[in-house]
N, C-alpha and C positions, 0 to 999 in steps of 0.2 A: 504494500500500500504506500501512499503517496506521504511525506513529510505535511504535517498539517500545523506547523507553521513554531513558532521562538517559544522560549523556557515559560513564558507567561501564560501558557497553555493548560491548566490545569486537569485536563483528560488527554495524556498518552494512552496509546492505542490499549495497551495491556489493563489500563484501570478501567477503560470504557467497557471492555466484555467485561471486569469485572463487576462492577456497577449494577451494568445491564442485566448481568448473571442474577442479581440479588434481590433485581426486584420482581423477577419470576417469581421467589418465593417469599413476596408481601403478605401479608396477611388480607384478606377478603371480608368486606364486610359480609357479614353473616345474616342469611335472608330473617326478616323480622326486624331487624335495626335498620338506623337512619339510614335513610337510601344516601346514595350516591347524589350529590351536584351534579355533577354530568358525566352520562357514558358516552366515551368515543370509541367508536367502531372501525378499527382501522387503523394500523401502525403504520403506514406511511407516512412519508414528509408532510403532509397535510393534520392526520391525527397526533402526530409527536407535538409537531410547533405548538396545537390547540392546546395539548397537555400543559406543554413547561408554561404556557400564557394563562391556562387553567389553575395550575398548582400556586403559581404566583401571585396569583388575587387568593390565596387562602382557600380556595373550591376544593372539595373531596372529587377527585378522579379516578377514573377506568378505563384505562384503555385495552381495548379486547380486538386483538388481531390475529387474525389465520394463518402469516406467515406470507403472505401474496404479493407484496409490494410489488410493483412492477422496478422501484429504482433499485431495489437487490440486483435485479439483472445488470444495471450498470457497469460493467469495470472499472472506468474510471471517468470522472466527467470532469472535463476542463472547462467548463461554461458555469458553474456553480461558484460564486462572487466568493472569495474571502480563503479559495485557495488556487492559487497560481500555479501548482506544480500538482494538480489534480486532485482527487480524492476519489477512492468507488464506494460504490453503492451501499452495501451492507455494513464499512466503516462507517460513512454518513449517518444510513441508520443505526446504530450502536451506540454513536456519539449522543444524535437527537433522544435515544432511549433515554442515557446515561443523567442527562441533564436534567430531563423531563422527573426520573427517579431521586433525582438529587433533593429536589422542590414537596417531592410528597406526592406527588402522582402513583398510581398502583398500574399494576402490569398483567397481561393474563394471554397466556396462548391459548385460544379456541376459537371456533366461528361461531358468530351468532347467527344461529335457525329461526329464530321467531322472534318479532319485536311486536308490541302491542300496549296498548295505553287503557290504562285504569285508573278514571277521575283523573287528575292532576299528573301521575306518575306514569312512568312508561316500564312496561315490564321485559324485560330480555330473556331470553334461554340461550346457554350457552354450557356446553356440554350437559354435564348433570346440573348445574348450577342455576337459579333465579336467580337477577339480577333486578333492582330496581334503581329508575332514577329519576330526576328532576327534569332533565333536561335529557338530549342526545344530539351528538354530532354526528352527523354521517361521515367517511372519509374510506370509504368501499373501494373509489376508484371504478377500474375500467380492466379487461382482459382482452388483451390483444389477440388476434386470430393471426396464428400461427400456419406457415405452411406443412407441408404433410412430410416430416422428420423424426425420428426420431428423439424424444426429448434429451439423449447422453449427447446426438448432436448438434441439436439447438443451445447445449448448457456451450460446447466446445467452440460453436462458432459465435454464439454471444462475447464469451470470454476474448475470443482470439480478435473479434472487429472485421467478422468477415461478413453475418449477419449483423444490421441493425434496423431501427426503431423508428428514430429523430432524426430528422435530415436537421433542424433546429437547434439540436444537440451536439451534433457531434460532425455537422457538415464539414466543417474545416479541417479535420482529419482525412477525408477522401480529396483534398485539393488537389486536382489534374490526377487524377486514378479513373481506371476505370472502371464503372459502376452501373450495376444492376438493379433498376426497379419492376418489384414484380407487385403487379396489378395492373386496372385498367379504368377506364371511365372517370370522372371528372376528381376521384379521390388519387389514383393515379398518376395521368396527367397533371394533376399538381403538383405531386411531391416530384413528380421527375424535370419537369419546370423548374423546381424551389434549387433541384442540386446544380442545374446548367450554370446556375453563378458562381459552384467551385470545383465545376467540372467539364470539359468541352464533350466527355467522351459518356452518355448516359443511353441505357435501352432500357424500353418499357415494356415486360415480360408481362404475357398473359399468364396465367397459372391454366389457363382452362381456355379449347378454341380458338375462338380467334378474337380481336378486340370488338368493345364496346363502344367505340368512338366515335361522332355523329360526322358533317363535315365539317363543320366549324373546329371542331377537335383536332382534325386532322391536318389543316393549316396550321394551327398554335405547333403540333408536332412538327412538320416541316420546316416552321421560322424556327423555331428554336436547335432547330437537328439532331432531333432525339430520333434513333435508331428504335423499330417494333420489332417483335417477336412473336410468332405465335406461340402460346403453350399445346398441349397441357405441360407443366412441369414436373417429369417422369421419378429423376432422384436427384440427389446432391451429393456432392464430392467434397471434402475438404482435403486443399493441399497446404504446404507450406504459406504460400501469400495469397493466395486465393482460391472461390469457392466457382467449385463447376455445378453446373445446372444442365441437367439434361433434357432436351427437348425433342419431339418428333422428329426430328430432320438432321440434327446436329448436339455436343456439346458446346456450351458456351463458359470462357471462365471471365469470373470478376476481381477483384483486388476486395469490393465488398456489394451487398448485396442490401436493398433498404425493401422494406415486407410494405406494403398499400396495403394489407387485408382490411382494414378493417378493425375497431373493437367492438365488445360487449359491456356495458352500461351493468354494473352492480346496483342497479334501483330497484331492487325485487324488496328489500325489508321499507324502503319508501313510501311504494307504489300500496305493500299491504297496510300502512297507515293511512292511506289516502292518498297522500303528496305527491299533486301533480310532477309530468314529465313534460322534455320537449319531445318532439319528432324523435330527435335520435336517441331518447331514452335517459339523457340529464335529468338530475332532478333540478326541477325551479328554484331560484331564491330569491330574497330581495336583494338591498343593497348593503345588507347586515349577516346577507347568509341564512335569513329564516327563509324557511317553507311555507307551505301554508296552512301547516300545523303546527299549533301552538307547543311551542318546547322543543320541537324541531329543526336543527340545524342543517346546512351540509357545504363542507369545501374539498377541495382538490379535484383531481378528473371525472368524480362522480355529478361535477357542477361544467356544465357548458363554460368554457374558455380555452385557455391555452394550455395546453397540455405541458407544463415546464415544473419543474421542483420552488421554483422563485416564487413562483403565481398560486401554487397551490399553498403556499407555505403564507404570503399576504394572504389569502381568502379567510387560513384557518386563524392569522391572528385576526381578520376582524371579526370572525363569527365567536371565535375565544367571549373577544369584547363585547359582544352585543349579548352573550350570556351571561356576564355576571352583569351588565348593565340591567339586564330583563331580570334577575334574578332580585337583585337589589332593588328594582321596581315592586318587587312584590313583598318581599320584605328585607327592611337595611341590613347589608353587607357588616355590621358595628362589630367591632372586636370588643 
């Protein structure tokens, strides 16, 4: 992992899994007692920030996550403010844990299966356990659609930068490489558009067929010089610096390969509150992060925006704030 920066640093890497180790084994409020201030659902950069912004107003916290982040995949990101010489994903998260537990926030590995509101409180299940709380953050996130690999291979080409994600993230890495987008139609087409700015050399892989593109599409493809492909996409290769792809006709190989599919919106514990969605399955909010259930929060990619660690991380400290604001509305926050 990456140097994460001068002596003034009080979490080196070995205190933060330590830290992080300890507050797996918090103690749990115990169902019958004062519920929870607020449960966040979701350990990623979204749910941690809310925490350590939770713990620090004095709030009783929970955060219950499945393990899923998508920024664990990260190896190392250079676009994340505050470290110049990178950091990856799961340090990131360890650190954000560490901090979050430092303040009093509690920790819990399980997914939550059922959320549901009784009177004032909202009830969770999560493993064998009830859970109650005042309030809930959502920070679920999103699940990317994956091409058809093997997950031992997708861990290897993640790792190695041969598959990604983020042309946002990590475009500057493939500068003047050549590079593979697979997908088609207007989601497509864009990200393979977004990399022609740090790459002259880009093709837009069908996974399936042949493309989606109207004619209007097809012109954007020509001005810009983006090389088609038909799929289906048969297998994959990993070599030393780059990843082959097998197609009806030919292999082709990439330096790296960026995935169009697609994700999937975690709005299923939302959606059985009520709380409306858009089109593509966000949950709504205001301008504070509420829904349109009362007590109801949600930031990071589970909320229409920008899909970046910076933005989900603003979202969660305002939504942090607008819950002890709301809370303290109901009755003062007085030590």
């Amino acid at each position: 992992m990456a140097s994460t920066g001068s002596g003034q640093d009080r979490l080196g890497s070995q205190s933060v899994v330590a830290i992080a180790s300890e507050a797996d084994r918090a103690p749990l409020i115990a169902n019958g007692s004062r519920p929870y201030d607020c449960l966040v659902i979701g350990g990623g950069p979204a749910g941690l920030t809310a925490a350590i912004y939770l713990a620090r107003f004095h709030l009783s916290v929970l955060v219950v996550d499945g393990g899923e982040s998508r920024a664990g995949w990260i190896p190392v990101s250079y676009n994340h403010a505050g470290f110049p010489d990178g950091i990856g994903g799961l340090e990131l998260l360890a650190r954000m844990k560490a901090q979050a537990t430092r303040y009093g926030s509690h920790h819990m590995a399980a997914e939550v299966t059922s959320l549901t509101k009784n009177g004032d409180l909202f009830v969770a299940v999560a493993g064998d356990l009830t859970l109650h709380a005042r309030t809930v953050l959502l920070a679920t996130g999103v699940v990317n659609r994956r091409p058809a690999m093997s997950n031992d291979m997708h861990a290897q080409a993640l790792a190695r930068g041969l598959l990604r994600y983020c042309p946002i993230c990590d475009g500057f890495e493939v500068t003047d490489r050549r590079v593979g987008v697979i997908g088609t139609g207007a989601g497509g087409l864009g990200e393979a558009e977004f990399l022609r700015s740090f790459t002259a050399d880009v093709t837009l892989i069908l996974p399936y067929g042949l493309h989606d593109l109207d004619a209007s599409q097809r012109r954007r493809v020509h001005k810009a010089g983006i090389k088609l492909l038909a799929g289906p996409c048969l297998a994959f290769d990993l070599r030393e610096e780059a990843i082959v792809v097998a197609l009806p006709n030919k292999n082709c190989d990439f330096h790296a390969i960026y995935l169009a599919l697609g994700s999937d919106v975690r709005c299923n514990l939302a959606v059985g509150l009520g709380s409306t969605v858009s089109s593509s399955g966000c949950v709504t909010v205001d301008a504070k992060q509420r829904t349109n259930v009362p007590g109801l929060y949600a930031a990071g990619d589970v909320v229409e925006g920008l899909d970046q660690i910076s933005y989900a991380m603003g979202q969660a400290a305002v939504a942090a704030t607008a819950i002890r604001n709301d809370l303290n509305g109901l009755q003062p926050l007085h030590r």
